[in-house]
N, C-alpha and C positions, 0 to 999 in steps of 0.2 A: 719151246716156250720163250717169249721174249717178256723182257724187262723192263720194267720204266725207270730211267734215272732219276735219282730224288731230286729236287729243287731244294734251292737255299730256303728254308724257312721264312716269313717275313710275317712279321708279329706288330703292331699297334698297339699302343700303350696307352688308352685316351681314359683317364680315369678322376671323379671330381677328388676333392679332399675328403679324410678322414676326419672332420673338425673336432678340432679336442687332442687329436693324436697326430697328423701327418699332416702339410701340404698336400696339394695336389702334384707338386712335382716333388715330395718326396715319396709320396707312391709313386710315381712312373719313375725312378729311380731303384726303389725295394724292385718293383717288381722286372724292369728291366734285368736287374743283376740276378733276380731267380731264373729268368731265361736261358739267358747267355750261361747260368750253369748247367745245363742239363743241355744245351744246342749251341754250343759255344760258337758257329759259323752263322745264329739266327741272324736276319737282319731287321733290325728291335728300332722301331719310329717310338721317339717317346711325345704325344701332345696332353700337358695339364690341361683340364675344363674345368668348368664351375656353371655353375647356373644362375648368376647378375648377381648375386647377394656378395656378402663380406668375402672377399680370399678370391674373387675373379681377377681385382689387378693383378693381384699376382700368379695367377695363372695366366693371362694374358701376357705380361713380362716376360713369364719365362717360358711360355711358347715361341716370342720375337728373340727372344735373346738379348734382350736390351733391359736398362736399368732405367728405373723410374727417375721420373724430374722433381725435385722438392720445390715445392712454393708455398710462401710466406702468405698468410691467409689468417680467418678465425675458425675456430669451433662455436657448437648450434648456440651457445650461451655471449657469443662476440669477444672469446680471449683470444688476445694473439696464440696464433700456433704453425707448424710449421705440416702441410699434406703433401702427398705425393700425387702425381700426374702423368699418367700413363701417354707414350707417344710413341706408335710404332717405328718401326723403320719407315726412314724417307719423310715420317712425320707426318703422313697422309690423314692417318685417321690417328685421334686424340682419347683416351678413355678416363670418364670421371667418375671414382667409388665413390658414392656421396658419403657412405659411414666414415672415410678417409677424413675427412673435417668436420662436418655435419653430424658422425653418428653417435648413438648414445653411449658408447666406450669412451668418447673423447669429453663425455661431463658424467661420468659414473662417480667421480669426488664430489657432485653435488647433489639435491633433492634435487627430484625432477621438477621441469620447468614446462609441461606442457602446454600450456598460453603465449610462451616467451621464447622457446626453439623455433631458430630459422635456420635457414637453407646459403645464407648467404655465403659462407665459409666456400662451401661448392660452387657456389656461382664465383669464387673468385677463381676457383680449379679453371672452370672452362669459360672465363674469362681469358685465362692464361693459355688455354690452349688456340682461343681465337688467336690471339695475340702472335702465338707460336707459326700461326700457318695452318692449321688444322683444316681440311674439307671435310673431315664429318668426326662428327663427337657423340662418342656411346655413351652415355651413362647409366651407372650401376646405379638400382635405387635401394639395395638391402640395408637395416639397420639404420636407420633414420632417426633422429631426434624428435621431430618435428613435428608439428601439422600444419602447416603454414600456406599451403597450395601450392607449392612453389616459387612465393613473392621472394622469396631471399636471394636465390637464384637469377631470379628475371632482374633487382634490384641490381644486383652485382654487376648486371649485364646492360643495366643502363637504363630499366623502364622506372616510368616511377607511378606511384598508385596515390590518387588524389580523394581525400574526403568530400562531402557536398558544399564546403567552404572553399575546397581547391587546396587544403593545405596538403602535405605532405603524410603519406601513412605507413606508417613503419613496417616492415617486415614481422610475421608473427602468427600463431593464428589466435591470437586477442584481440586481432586488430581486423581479422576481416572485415567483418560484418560492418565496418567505417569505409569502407572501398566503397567511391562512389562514379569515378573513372579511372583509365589507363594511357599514363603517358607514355609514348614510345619513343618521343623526336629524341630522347636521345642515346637511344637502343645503340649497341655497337655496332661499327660499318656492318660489321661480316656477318650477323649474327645470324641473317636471313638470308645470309648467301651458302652458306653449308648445313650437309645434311645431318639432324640431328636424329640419333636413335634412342631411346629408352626400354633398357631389360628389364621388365618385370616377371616374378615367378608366382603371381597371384593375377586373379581376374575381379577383385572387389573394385563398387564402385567408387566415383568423389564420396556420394551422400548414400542415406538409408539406412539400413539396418546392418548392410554388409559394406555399409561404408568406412572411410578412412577412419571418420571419428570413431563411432559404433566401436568399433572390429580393435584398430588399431591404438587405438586415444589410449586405451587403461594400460597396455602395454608401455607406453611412454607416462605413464603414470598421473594420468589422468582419471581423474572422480567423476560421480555422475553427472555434476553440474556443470564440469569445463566442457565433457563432452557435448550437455548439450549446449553449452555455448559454441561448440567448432565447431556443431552441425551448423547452427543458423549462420553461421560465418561463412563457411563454405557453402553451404545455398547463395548465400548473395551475392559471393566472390563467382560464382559459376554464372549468375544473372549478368554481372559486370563484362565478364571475360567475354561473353556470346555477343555481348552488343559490343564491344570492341571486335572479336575476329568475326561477327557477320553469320552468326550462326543461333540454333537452336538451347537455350540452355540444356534443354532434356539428353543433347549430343554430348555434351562435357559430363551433365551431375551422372548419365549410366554407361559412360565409355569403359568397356571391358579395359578393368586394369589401373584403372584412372586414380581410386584411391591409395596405390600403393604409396608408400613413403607420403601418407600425409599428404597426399594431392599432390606432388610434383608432377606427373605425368600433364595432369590436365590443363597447366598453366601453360608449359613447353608445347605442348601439342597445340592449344589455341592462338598463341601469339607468334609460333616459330615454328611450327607445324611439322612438331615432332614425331615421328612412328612409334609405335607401341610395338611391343615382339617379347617372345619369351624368351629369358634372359640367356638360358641355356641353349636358344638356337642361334642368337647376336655372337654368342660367345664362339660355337662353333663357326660361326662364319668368319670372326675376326680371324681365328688360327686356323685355316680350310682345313678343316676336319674331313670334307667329304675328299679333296684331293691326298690326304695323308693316308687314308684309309684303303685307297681306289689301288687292289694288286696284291690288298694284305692278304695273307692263310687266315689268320687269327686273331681277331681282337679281344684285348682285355680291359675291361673297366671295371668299376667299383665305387663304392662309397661307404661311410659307417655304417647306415642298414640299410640292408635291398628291403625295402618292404612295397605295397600299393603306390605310393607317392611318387618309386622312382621310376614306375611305369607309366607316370602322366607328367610328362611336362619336365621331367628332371632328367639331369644327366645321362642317366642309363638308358631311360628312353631315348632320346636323342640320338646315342651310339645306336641303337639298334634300331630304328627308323634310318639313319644314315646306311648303315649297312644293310638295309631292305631294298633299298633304290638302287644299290649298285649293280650291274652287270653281271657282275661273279662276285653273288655277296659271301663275306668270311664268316666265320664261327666267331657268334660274340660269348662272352664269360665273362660275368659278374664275380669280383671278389668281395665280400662286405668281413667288415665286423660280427653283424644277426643279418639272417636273411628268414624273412617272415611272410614269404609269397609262396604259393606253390608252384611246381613244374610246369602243370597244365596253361598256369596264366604269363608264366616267363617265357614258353615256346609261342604263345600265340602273340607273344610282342619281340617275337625273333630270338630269344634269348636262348641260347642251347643248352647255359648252366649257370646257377648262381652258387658259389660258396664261401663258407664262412671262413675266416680262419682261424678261428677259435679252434685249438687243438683237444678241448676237451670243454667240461662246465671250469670256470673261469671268470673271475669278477672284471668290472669294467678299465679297474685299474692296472689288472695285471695283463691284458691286453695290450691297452694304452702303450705299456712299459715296454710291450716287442712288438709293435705294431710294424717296423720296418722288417725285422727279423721271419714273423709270421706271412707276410705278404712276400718277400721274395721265397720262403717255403712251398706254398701255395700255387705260384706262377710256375713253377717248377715243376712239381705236381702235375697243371694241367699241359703244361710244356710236356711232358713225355706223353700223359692221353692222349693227347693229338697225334703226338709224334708215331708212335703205337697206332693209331686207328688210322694213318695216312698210311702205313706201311703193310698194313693188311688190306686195306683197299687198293693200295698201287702192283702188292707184290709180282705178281705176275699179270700177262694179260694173255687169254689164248688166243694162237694164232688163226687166222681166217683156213679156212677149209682146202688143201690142197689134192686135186685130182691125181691120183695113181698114177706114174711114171711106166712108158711101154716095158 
């Protein structure tokens, strides 16, 4: 009988955050250390993810190993304040959270101001980052203040948007539907010389019923009448923008994704001809997810609940589409908080196993409270299943058929 020698383990650690409870790298932290106890020789890749919303800077920071840049900037209400500014190594590529300045965390001390939020706080982000050198600028658009289209942003960056008088029109979205051109002479050099991407984790449009205002407006605390005045705003602003970039309105107001954050997408994409991408695939690309993974045994991710959602478009799905393309794809394993999907629909999206780590019935808090303790128990856990069904599948292998000796 011969024997196959074990290989070192090799384990991926590509998991979003717990929000509420962990980081995304301090789960890949929990759960690395539940590894390494139970295969103390694994060799444990740790990559944080997020899917474009709040907490991807920092997943993205701490996949480069580099530490954010602060810049002196506003929040959506125009007080000074101080954001941070993501810049990988080498500098190449630049990432701007717009809630970093922009979001509604940073004016939760006031009544909401839905007519009055703008975007420019973020446009001075990747203002900074042009500035810095940057060839391509990702921006996060989760958590938004705003509904503005954009204009904060573009403002920041130098366009300026003229009433039918030619005067000047602020930033806003009270102030759309007064946009009656767009000046660009005095756009930044660079502005159209790099590539700009936009993560969104929604497909709602600018306008409509599933649009920015509709959908999004009440949530920034918006009543029925502003909404529908950011509707008619954002109609016109999409009329305006098309006869500037030379296109259809109908391409801007139903561009999959386009109302997210209160229209930013659609203003960047018409004037600077930004991509649109889901946020969670942008993100995998910035930190190669697909090269970290390529040679793994076993990957582990997770999030606070596996439920439907993470198999469209989120996190988990992403790991386990990644791991479907590869060569010699690994064993993925969801760890959640509640996992509310069944087996049947977690294998037919590659998933081999989702669990919770709730060690029993357990309120939200007292989770919260071992969330790191719980997750390296867990990883541990399936550290040995593995380790156990690789070992009954390797143990022996019989030998090929040898003819009788005279």
């Amino acid at each position: 009988m011969a024997v196959l020698a074990a290989q070192p383990l090799s384990v991926l650690v590509a998991p979003d955050s717990f929000k509420g409870s962990a980081s995304a790298e301090e789960v890949c932290a929990a759960v690395a250390a539940g590894v390494r106890g139970v295969c103390p020789d694994a060799r444990v890749t740790t990559v944080p993810m997020a899917d474009g919303g709040e907490g991807s800077l920092d997943a993205l920071m701490a996949a480069w190993h580099v530490r954010p840049t602060e810049v002196t900037t506003v929040d959506a209400l125009g007080r000074p304040c101080t954001a941070r500014l993501g810049l990988a190594p080498g500098g190449r590529t630049a990432v701007v959270e717009l809630a970093e300045a922009s979001g509604l965390p940073r004016v939760s001390d006031r009544p909401p101001a839905p007519l009055d939020a703008h975007t420019v706080g973020a446009g001075e982000l990747a203002r900074a980052a042009l500035d810095a050198g940057a060839e391509e600028v990702l921006v996060l658009v989760g958590g938004s203040a705003s509904t503005d289209g954009g204009t904060g942003i573009l403002h920041a960056l130098g366009v300026r948007f003229r009433d039918a008088a030619g005067e000047a029109v602020r930033p806003g979205g009270r102030h759309l539907a007064r946009i009656a051109t767009v000046d660009v002479t005095g756009l930044h050099p660079r502005a159209r010389a790099v590539r700009w991407r936009i993560a969104v984790d929604v497909d709602n449009p600018l306008t409509g019923p599933r649009g920015a205002a509709a959908v999004f407006g009440p949530q920034k605390g918006a009543d029925r009448d502003d909404v529908a005045a950011l509707e008619r705003g954002l109609q016109s602003y999409a009329r305006v923008l098309a006869t500037a970039a030379g296109c259809e309105p109908t391409s801007l107001t139903t561009l999959p994704g386009g109302g997210a954050a209160g229209g930013v997408p659609v203003g960047l994409h018409a004037l600077l001809g930004a991509e649109l991408a889901p946020g969670s695939r942008l993100v995998a690309d910035a930190v190669g997810l697909a090269e970290a993974m390529t040679g793994a045994d076993l990957v582990i991710t997770g999030e606070g609940a596996c439920d439907d959602q993470s198999l469209h478009g989120k996190v988990v799905d992403l790991v386990a589409t990644t791991a479907r393309g590869l060569p010699r794809p690994p064993a993925v394993v969801v760890l959640a908080g509640a996992v509310r999907v069944g087996q049947d629909e977690l294998a037919g999206h590659g998933v081999a196993a989702a669990l919770s780590i709730a060690p029993g019935p357990a309120t939200l808090a007292e989770l919260t409270g071992r969330t790191a303790e719980l997750l390296a128990e867990r990883a541990g856990a399936v550290t040995g299943l593995y380790l156990a069904g690789r070992a009954a599948a390797q143990r022996t292998v019989e030998p090929a058929a040898v003819p009788p000796g005279d």
